[in-house]
N, C-alpha and C positions, 0 to 999 in steps of 0.2 A: 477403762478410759484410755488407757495409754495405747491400749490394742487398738481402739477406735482411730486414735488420734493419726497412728501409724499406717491403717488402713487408708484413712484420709489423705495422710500425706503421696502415698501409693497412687492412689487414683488422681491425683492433682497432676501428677511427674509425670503419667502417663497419657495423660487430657494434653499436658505440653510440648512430651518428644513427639503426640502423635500431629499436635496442629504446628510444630517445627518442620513434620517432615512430609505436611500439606504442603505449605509454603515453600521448599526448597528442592518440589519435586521436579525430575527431569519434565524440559517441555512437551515431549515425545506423550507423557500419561493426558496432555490437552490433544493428543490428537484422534482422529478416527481410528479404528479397528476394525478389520475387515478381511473375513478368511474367504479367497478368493484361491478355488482351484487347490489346495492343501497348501498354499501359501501364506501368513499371514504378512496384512498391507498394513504400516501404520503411517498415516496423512494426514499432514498440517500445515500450520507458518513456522518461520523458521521463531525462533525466539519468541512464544506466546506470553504474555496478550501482545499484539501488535496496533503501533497507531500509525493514521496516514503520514507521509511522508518519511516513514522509517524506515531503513533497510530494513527488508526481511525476504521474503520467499517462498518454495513450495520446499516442503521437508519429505521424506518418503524411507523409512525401514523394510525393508522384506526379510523374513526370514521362514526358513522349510521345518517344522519343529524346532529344535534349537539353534539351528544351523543359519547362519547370515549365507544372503545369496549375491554372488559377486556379479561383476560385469553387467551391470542392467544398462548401462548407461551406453551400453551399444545397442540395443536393444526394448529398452523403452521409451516410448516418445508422451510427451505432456505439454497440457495448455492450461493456463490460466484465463477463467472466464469472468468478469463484471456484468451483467447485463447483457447488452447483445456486443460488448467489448472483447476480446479475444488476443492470448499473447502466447504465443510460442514458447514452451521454456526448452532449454536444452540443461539436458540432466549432469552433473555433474558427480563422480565417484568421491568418499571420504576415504584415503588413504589408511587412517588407523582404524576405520571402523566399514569391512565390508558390505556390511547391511546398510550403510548408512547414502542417501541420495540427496542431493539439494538444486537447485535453482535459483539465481538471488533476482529479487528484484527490489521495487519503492511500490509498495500500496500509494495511491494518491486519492481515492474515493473510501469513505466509509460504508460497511453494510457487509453483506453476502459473499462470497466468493468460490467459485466451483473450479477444480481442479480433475481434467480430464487424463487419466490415463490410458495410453494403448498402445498396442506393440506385440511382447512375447515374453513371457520369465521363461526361463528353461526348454525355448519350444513350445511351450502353452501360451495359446492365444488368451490375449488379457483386452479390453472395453469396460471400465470404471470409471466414474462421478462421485467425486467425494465435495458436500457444498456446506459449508458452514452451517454449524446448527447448535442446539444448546447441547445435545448426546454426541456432538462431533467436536471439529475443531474450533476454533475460538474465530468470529468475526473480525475484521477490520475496525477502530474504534477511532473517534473524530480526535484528533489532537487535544481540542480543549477537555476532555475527560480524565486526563490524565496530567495538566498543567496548572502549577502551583506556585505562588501565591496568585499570578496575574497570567490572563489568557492570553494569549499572540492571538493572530488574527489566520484565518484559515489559508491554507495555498491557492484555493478558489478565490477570498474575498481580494490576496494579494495578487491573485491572476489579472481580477476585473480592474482594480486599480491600476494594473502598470496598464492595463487597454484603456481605460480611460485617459489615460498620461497620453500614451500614445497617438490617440485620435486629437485627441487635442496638441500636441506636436504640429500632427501631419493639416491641421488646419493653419496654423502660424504661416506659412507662406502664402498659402490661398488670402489671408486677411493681409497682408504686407501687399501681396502682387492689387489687392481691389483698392488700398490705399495708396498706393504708387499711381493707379488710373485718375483716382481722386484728383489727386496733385495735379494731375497733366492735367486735366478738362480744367480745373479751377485756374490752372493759368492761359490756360487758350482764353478762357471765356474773358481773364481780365485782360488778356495781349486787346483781343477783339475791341472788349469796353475803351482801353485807350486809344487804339487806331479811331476808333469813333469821333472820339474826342476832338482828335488832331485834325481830322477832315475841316476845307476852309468853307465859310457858309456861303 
């Protein structure tokens, strides 16, 4: 019994450092993998899971075997793709960590997102699509997914409101300037009525 007991306890601790060290694993394990050329690419967002409106960005590792490969960021060029939406990223170097590459940007749409790579690692010609998938990187995710106790309202529905505000503004003068017209006719019309008046019979 005590052997059992012990045994049990064993496999509990190890049910827990393992889903501890699910939870606290680098973002880099959410991203693609992909050996391109003897190189291997790892691409993602920056800080996964990511929701709209968040800082985040294009993350990108390279390494040659063990070896991180430097200077890409002269040499490889990337785009961020939505739909048929399109953004230029310029690749930025991590100082302490040479394999390490990023891009920042604001996701503002949820869904999909495909990140084109091209250029040259080492002199070797590079043309890659890495596009969110459930065996890839993690999606964009709507804000309210992630919002507790109480949802805010999305940057789209806040978009359409402030255009609603706005059109309705831009109407405020137009209604001013056709009641100011108002005013004038309604007093010619009475000037008229009492010159009438005044006429001798």
């Amino acid at each position: 019994m005590f052997i059992r007991a012990r045994a049990r306890r064993a496999l509990v601790g190890a049910a827990a450092v393992a889903a501890t060290a699910a939870l606290t694993a680098p973002s880099a394990f959410a991203h693609e993998e992909r050996d391109v050329g003897g190189y291997k690419l790892e691409v993602g967002f920056i800080d996964e899971p990511v929701f709209v409106g968040e800082r985040s960005g294009l993350e990108v590792f390279v390494h040659k075997g063990d070896q991180p490969v430097a200077g890409l960021e002269q040499t490889l060029k990337a785009q961020a793709a939505y739909g048929s939406s399109t953004l230029d990223l310029p690749l930025s170097a991590d100082e302490d960590d040479p394999s390490h590459y990023e891009s920042v940007f604001i996701p503002t749409a949820a869904g999909p997102y495909t990140f084109h790579l091209t250029g040259s690692i080492e002199g070797n010609p590079i043309d890659e699509r890495f596009t969110s998938s459930p065996t890839g990187f993690d999606e964009v995710h709507d804000l309210a997914s992630g919002e507790f106790p109480d949802q805010l309202p999305s940057i789209v529905d806040v978009a359409a409101q402030a255009q609603k505000g706005e059109d309705a503004a831009g109407l405020v003068p137009v209604a001013i300037g056709i009641g100011i017209v108002g005013v004038v006719v309604g007093l010619v019309s009475l000037g008229v009525a009492l010159a009438g008046r005044r006429r001798p019979v």
